[in-house]
C-alpha positions as CSV (number, residue, x, y, z in Angstrom):
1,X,22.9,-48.3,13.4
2,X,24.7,-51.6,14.4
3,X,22.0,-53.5,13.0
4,X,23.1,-53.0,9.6
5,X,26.5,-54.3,10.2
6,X,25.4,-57.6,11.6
7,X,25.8,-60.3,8.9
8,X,24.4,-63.4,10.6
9,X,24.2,-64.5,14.2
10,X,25.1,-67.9,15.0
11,X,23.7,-70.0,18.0
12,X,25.5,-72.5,19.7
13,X,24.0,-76.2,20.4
14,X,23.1,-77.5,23.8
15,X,25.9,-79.7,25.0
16,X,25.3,-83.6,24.5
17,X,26.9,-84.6,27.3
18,X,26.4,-86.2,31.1
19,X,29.6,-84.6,32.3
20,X,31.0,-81.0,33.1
21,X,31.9,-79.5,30.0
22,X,32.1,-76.4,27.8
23,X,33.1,-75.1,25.0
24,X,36.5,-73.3,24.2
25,X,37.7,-70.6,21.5
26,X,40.8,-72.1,19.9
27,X,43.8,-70.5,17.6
28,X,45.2,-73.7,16.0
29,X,47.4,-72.1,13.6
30,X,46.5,-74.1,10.8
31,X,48.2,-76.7,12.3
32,X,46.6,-80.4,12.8
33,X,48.7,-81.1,16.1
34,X,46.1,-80.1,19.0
35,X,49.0,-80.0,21.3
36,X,50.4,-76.9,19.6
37,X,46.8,-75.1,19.7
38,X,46.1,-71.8,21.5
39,X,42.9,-71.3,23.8
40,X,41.6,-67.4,23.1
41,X,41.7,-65.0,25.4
42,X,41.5,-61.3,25.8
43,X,43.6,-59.3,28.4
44,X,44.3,-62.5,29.7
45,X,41.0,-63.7,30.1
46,X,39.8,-67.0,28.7
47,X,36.8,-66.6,26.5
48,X,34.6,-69.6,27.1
49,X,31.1,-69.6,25.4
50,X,28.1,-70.9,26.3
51,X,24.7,-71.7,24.2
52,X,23.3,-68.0,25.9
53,X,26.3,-66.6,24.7
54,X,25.7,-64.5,21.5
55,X,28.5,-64.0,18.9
56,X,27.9,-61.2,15.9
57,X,30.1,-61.3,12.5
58,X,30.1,-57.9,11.3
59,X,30.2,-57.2,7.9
């Protein structure tokens, strides 16, 4: 059962903001420079989550 291997499940907060804007899922590479940062994406597809979006850790 899946359930088991769920550790935690982690909402996301309700943008505070008046303008257009979401959140992205970034590879910085351990690297402070944002400029050299790496949006995720999966087969080429950028992952961009929203507060309805639900992440799972597994164990």
């Amino acid at each position: 059962m899946i359930q088991k291997n769920i550790k935690n499940v982690i909402s996301l907060p309700e943008l505070q903001t008046d303008h257009f804007s979401e959140y992205h899922l970034m590879n910085d590479y351990e690297v402070d420079d944002r400029g050299l940062w790496v949006e995720l994406g999966i087969n080429d597809e950028k992952i961009t989550p929203y507060p309805e979006v639900l992440f799972i850790r597994r164990t």
